[in-house]
C-alpha positions, 0 to 999 in steps of 0.5 A: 500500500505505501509503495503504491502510494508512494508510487501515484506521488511520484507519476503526479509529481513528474505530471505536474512539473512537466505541465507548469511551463507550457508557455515556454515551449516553443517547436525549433525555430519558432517564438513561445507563447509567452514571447507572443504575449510580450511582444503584443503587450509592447507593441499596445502599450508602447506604440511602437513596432519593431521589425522583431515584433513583425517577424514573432507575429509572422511566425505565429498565427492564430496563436497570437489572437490567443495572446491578445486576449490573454494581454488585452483586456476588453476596455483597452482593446475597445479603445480605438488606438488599441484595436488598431494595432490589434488589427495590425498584429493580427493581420501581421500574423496571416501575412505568410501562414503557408511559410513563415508559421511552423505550427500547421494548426496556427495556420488556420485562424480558428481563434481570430475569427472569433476574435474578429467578432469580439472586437467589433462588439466591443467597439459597437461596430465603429471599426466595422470597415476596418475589421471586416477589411482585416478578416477578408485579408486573412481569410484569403492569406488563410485558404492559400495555405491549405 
């Protein structure tokens, strides 16, 4: 009994560790979730784009709009200087997915579609031009690469 004990400690453990820094994995040659993060909290914090911010939005995909909603919260994202450069990181993620994103699954802009939709809610539809704009661009970058 207590070697089977100790035994499921021992599996939940190494479980546990394995599972803590997710975020920090990233496949060879990419960018990690959490440079993702940090690179789309400097660009809409600081105004500023560089060419290594374009280049992380460029690999990544759809796994940027998971970190948009995970850096932004919605008041900020509402504002109008806020979701415009959210539109620029997200059309910056769709410019090359057939080449420049290594993970097939980001290819597919599952998760910016949907956040597509949230941000013209949460801007009452002001940026509706520039949205719909936005998603008709990744759609296309999108279907070329499959």
């Amino acid at each position: 009994m207590r070697v089977h004990s100790l035994f499921v400690c021992v599996v939940f453990l190494a479980l546990a560790s394995s599972a803590q820094d997710w975020q920090g994995c990233k496949p060879k040659g990419d960018y990690s979730f959490n440079d993702v993060k940090a690179a789309v909290r400097r660009v809409t914090s600081s105004g500023m784009y560089s060419g290594w911010d374009e280049k992380t939005f460029n690999r990544s995909g759809d796994l940027v709009a998971v970190a948009v909603l995970k850096s932004i919260d919605d008041s900020e994202m509402a504002s109008p200087k806020n979701a415009k450069w959210v539109l620029r990181v997200i059309r910056d993620a769709f410019e090359c997915p057939q080449y420049c994103v290594k993970v097939t699954d980001d290819r597919r802009p599952r998760i910016t579609l949907l956040l597509l939709e949230h941000l013209n809610e949460i801007t009452r539809g002001k940026m509706q031009s520039d949205i719909k704009e936005v998603k008709q661009f990744i759609l296309e970058r999108a279907g070329k690469a499959h």
